[in-house]
Structure formats: structure tokens, C-alpha cells
C-alpha positions as MATLAB code, in Angstrom:
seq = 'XXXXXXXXXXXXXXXXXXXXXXXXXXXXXXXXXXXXXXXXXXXXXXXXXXXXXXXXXXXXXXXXXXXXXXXXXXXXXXXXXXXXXXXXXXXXXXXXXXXXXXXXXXXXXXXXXXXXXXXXXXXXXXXXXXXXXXXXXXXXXXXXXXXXXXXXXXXXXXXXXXXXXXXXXXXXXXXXXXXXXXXXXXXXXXXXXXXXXXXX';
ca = [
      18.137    3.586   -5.383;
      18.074    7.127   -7.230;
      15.356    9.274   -6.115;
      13.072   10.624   -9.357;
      13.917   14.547   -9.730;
      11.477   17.318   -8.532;
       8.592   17.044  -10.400;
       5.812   19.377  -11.005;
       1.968   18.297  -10.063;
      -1.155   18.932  -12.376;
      -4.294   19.856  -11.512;
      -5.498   16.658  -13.960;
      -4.865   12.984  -12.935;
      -1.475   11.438  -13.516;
      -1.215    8.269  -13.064;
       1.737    5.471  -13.604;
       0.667    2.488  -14.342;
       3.263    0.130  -13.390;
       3.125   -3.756  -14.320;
       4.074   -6.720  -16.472;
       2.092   -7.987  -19.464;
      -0.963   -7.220  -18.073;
      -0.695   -3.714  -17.946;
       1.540   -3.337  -21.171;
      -1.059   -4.557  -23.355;
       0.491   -8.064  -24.530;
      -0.940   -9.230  -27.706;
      -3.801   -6.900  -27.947;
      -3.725   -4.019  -30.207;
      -3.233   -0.192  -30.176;
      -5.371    1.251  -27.747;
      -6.526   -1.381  -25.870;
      -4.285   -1.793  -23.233;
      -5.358   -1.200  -19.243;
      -3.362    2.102  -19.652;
      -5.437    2.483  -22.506;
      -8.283    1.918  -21.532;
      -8.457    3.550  -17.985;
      -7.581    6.847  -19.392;
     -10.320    6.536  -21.547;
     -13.044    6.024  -18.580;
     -11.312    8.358  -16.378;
     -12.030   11.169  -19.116;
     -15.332   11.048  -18.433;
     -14.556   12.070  -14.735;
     -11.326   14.606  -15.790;
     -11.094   15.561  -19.631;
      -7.506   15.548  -19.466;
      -5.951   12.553  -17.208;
      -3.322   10.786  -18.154;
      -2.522    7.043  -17.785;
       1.221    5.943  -18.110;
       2.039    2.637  -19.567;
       4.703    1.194  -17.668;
       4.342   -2.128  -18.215;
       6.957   -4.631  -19.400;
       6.096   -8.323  -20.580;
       7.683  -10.749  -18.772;
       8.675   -8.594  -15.527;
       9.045  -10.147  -12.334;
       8.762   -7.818   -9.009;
      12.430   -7.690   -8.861;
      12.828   -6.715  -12.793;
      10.435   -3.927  -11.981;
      12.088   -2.877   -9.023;
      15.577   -2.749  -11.030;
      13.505   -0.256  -13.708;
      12.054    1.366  -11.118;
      14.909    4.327  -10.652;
      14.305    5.290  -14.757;
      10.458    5.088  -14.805;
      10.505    7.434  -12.199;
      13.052    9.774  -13.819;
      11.317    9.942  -17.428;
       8.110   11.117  -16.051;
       6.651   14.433  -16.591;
       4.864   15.667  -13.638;
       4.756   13.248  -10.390;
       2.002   11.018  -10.386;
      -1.304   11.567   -8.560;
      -1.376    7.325   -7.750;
       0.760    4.703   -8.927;
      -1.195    1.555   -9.562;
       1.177   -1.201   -8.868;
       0.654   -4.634  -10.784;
       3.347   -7.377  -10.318;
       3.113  -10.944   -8.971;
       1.639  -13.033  -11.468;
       5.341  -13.671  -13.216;
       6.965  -14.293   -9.957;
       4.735  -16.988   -9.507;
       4.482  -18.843  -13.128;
       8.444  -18.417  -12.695;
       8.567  -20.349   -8.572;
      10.522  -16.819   -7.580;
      10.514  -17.368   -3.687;
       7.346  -15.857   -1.978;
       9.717  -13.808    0.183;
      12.022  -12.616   -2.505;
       8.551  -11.827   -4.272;
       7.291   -9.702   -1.074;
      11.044   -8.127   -0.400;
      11.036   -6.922   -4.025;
       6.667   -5.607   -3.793;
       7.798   -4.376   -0.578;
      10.725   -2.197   -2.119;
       8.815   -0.643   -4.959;
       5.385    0.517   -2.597;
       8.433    1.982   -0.282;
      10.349    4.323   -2.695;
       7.136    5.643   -4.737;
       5.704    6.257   -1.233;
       9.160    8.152   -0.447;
       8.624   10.177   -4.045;
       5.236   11.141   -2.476;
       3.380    8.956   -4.798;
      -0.022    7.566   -3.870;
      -0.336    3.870   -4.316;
      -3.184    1.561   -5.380;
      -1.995   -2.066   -4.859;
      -3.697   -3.971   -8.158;
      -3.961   -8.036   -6.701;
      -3.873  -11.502   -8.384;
      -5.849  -14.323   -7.542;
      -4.343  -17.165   -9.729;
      -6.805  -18.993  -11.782;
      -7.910  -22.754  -10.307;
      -5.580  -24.535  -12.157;
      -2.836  -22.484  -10.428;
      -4.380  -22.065   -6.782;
      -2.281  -24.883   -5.537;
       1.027  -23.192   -6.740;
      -0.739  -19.748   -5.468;
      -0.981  -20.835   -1.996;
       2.463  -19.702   -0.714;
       1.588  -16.055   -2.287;
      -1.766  -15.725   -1.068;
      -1.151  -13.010    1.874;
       1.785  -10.866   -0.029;
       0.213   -7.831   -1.182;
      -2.297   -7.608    2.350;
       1.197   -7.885    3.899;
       2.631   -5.275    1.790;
      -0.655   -3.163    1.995;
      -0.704   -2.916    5.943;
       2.763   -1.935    6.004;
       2.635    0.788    3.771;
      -0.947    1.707    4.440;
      -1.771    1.571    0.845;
      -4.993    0.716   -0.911;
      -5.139   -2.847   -2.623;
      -8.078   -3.966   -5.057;
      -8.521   -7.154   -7.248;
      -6.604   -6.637  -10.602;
      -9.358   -9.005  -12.294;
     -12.899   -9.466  -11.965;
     -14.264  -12.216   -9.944;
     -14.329  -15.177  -12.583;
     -12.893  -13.430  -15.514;
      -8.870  -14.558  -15.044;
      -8.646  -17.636  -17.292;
     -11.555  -17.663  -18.296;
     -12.067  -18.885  -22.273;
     -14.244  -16.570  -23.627;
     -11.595  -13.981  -22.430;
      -8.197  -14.884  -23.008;
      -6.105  -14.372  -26.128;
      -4.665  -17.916  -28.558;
      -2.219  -18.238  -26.283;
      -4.562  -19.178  -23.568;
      -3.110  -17.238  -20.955;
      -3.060  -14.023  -21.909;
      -6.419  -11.751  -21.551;
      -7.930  -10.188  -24.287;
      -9.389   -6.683  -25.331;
     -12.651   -7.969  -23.909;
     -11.375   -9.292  -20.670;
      -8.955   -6.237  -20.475;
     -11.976   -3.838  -21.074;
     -13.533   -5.412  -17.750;
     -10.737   -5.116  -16.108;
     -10.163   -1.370  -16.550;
     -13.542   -1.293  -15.462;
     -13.215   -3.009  -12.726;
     -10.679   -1.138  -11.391;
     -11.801    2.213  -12.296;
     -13.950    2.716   -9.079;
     -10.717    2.189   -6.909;
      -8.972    4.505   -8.586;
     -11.206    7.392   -8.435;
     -11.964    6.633   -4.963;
      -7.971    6.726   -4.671;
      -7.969   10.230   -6.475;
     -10.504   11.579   -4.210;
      -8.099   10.793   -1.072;
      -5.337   12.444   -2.922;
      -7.690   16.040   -3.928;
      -8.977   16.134    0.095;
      -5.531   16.304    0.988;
      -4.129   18.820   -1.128;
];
């Protein structure tokens, strides 16, 4: 795999956002993506970070992986954490839990060679998945103890599925639910940031 050129750092969060629909914003309008939305509560921490969208609808772990190489090279300055959220494809599609941790495994490896900070964003699958689930259940802990990487619940406890929160096509969240989520996860990520400032 290519490595991403020398990049400079800021002295203002940058952070890649890498991910399927979730993260890209599917169905929802301008603005109100995760990407979106984080970099809009992390201003109120650092005036000027920046959240990368790099989220593709429809992505698999391995059709991330494959992008992974040009990502990495059309970034500006290297990222101060990579939140990583992939999975939930993998499993609608019945990719092999092993080809699914392989591929997870692969991407948390090479941004960790780049020097890139990782938060590992999980998904619980909603009830009338946790059946199908079952067979993914201890990826990303797997994948989180072998890198030593942070991992945090992508979705709110309850939210994922839930009516009030999901967009026509009943599986996709909405601005609302998405909103949550970047709330949710905001705490993670500064704690993430701190980690990354102490060590500098």
C-alpha cells in the first residue's frame, strides 16, 4: 500500500473522518452530515478544526481499505485522529467476519504507520439484525487491543433504528439522529485530542 506523503501538522484539530453512509451524510442535506456536524461542536473547543468527510455510501471495510492509499494522499496536513467507521455494510452484505476484521485490521495498521491517531467508531446492529450481528460482535475490541486504539459506540444507546430517527428509507438516520450522534461522539474525540496535545 502507498504511504501518504510528508505532511505538515497544525496547531488546530484535523481530523479524517473515514466511513460509509453514515459518515458521508446519505440522504440528509448540506451541512448535516457527522463531518458536518462534529466540526461544528468541536469549534466551540478550537475555532478552527477541521473535520474531513471521507465517507462513501455503500463502502464495505475492504472498499475503504482499497481508497485508503488516495484519501491519505489528498489530505492537507496529517490528521490529529482518524475516526474510523466501517462494519455496518459488511454485515447487511454477509462479507465474512474475518475478511471484515482482516480488512478493519489493515486500515487501523497503515494510518497508525502514517502516525495517525485512531478513534475506533462501533456498531451495535439494531434488534432486528442482532441475530445476523452475532458473528461480528467482538471485531473492533479485537482490532482495538491490537492496535491499542480507542473505540466508542458510533450511535447512542437506543437511537440506531429507531423511527422517530431514521430517514423514508427506514434505514438510514436522519439529521436528528445524526445530530445525536455527533454528539455522542464528541466527548471521545476531544478526550482523543487531549492524548494527542500531551504528547506533542
Amino acid at each position: 500500500m502507498s504511504v501518504a506523503p510528508t505532511l505538515s501538522i497544525t496547531p488546530y484539530p484535523y481530523i479524517l473522518a473515514l466511513g460509509d453512509s453514515l459518515t458521508a451524510g446519505h440522504g440528509l442535506p448540506r451541512g448535516a452530515s457527522f463531518a458536518d456536524r462534529l466540526e461544528y461542536l468541536l469549534r466551540a473547543h478550537y475555532p478552527h478544526a477541521a473535520v474531513v468527510n471521507a465517507g462513501v455510501s455503500g463502502d464495505t471495510s475492504a472498499a475503504a481499505l482499497r481508497r485508503l492509499p488516495t484519501v491519505l494522499s489528498a489530505l492537507r496536513h496529517r490528521p490529529s485522529l482518524a475516526i474510523v467507521e466501517l462494519g455496518a455494510n459488511d454485515l447487511l452484505r454477509g462479507v465474512p467476519p474475518a475478511r471484515t476484521l482482516a480488512d478493519l485490521d489493515m486500515i487501523v495498521q497503515e494510518l497508525r504507520r502514517c502516525g495517525i491517531p485512531v478513534l475506533l467508531a462501533t456498531l451495535e446492529p439494531p434488534p432486528m439484525l442482532a441475530a445476523l450481528g452475532l458473528p461480528y460482535d467482538d471485531i473492533y475490541a479485537q482490532v482495538s487491543a491490537r492496535h491499542d486504539v480507542a473505540r466508542h459506540p458510533f450511535f447512542p444507546p437506543g437511537l440506531l433504528g429507531h423511527p422517530d430517527f431514521v430517514l423514508p428509507d427506514r434505514l438510514h438516520p436522519n439529521a436528528a439522529a445524526i445530530e445525536r450522534v455527533a454528539r455522542h461522539m464528541l466527548a471521545p474525540v476531544l478526550a482523543e485530542l487531549s492524548k494527542t496535545q500531551a504528547a506533542a
